[in-house]
N, C-alpha and C positions, 0 to 999 in steps of 0.2 A: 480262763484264769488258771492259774498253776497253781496246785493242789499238793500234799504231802510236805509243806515247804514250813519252818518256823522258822521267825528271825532271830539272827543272833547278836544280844547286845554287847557292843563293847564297854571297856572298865574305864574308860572315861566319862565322868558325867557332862553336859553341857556349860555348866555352870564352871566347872575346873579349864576345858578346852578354849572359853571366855578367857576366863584369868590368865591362864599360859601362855596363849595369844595376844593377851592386852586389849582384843578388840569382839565386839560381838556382832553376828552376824545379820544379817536381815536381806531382804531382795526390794528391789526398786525396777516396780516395772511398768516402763514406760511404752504408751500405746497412743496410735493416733495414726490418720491417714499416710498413705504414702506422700513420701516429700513433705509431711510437718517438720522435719527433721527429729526425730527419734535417731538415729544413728549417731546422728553429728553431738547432739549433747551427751548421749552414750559415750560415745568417745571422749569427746573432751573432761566428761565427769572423772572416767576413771581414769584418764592421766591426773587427775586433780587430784583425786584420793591418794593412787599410787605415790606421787610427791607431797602427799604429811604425811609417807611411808604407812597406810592401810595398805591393809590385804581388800583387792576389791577385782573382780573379773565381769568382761561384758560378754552375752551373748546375745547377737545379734540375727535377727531373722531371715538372712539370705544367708550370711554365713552356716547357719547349724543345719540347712539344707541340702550343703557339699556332703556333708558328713550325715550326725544322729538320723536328720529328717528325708535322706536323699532319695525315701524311698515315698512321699507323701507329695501329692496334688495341690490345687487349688480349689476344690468343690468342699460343699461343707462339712465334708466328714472328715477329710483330710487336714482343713485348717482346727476344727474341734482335736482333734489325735495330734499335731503338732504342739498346741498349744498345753494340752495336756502332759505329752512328754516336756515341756520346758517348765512347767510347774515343777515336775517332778526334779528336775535337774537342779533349778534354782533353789528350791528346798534343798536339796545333797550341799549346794554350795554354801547355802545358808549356815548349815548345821555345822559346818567347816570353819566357821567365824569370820567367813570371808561372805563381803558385802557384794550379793549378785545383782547385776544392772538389766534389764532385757531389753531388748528394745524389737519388742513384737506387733503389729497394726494390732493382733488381737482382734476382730474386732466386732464378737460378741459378748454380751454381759455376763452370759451363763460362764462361759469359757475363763474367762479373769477371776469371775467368783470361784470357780471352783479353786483352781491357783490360790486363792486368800484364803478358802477356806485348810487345803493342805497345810498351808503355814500356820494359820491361827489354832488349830485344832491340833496341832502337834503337840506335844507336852514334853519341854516345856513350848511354848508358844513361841514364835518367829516373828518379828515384823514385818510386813507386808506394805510398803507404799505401793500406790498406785499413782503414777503422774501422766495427767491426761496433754498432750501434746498436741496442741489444737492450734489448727490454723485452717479457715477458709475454705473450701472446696475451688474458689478461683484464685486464689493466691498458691495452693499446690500445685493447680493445672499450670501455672505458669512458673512456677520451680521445673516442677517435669523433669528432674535432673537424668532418667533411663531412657526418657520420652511416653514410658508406660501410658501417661493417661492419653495421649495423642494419638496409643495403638490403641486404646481401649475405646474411645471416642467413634475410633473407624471399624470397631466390631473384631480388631485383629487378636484382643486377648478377653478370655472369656472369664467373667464370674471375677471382675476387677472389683472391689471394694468403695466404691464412693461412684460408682459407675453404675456397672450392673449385680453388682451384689452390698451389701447392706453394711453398713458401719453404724454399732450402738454406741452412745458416748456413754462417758459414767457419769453416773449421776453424781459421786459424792466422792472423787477421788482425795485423796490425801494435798495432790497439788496441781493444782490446774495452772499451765505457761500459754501466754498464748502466743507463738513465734514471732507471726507480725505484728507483736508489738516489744520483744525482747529479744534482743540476741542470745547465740550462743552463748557468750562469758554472762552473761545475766540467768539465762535458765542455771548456769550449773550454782551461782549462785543459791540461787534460791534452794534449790533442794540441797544445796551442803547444809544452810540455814535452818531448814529445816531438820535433817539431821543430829544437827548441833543440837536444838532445842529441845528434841527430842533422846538426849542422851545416846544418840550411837554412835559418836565420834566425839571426839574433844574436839572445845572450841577453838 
């Protein structure tokens, strides 16, 4: 840990950067096995924002591994430290008044908690959904859209997540979809609704 360091606040409060902005921040982060589709409503969410002209940005779990994460594995020290660094990021985006989407498997309990608890413990406080992205363990296998589970199946990739390493659900997230039985344009649905309800966009 880096030591000698204070931070420095700037002369905007959150509360002003809200106002100036029009819109207030929060993260929405979506998790769930590979091939639930996490990406695909990620995407289509934030073109949906982006057009009632929010400020709203996706980061997506292969993509930040070109780049922030290019240097981190798949064993579990490596997925706990990615996830971590996207807590952190999501928060910076949050604080931004721009509405961050993630769309990470995540997929332990400890790991997502910590993530809510950065936002909630912030001051002032951040919103944090969590939207659980569920579908099936046979109903993915047969998505397969990388083929992933079909190498993981034949031992070809290691420490695969709903295979041979472990996926927690949550218990209690903000919005539970469950793919196979809502499409795309219906998940983004529900969590704009949600939103809306919850005062972070206009209706």
């Amino acid at each position: 840990m880096a030591t000698n360091i204070t931070f420095h606040p700037g002369s905007v409060t959150q509360d002003e950067r809200d106002q100036l902005l029009n819109q207030k921040g929060a993260t929405i982060w979506l998790t769930g096995l590979s091939a639930s589709g996490k990406s695909t409503i990620a995407t289509a969410l934030e073109q949906h924002l982006l057009h009632k002209k929010l400020h709203a940005y996706r980061l997506d779990g292969d993509n930040i591994r070109f780049g922030l994460n290019k240097d981190l594995g798949f064993d579990q020290a490596s997925r706990v430290e990615n996830i971590r660094r996207i807590g952190e990021v999501s928060l910076l985006f949050s604080l931004s008044s721009t509405i961050a989407i993630t769309a990470f498997i995540s997929p332990y309990i400890s790991d997502r908690e910590l993530a809510r608890t950065l936002h909630e413990n912030h001051s002032p406080a951040i919103p944090f959904i969590e939207v659980y992205v569920d579908a099936p363990l046979d109903v993915v296998e047969q998505r397969d859209p990388k083929g992933l589970y079909k190498k993981a199946r034949a031992g070809e990739i290691k420490d695969f997540t709903g295979i041979s390493a472990p996926y927690e659900a949550p218990a209690k997230p903000e919005i539970h979809i469950r793919t196979d039985q809502v499409d795309v344009a219906g998940a983004v649905e529900i969590i704009v609704k949600y939103l809306e309800e919850k005062g972070l966009i206009p209706a």
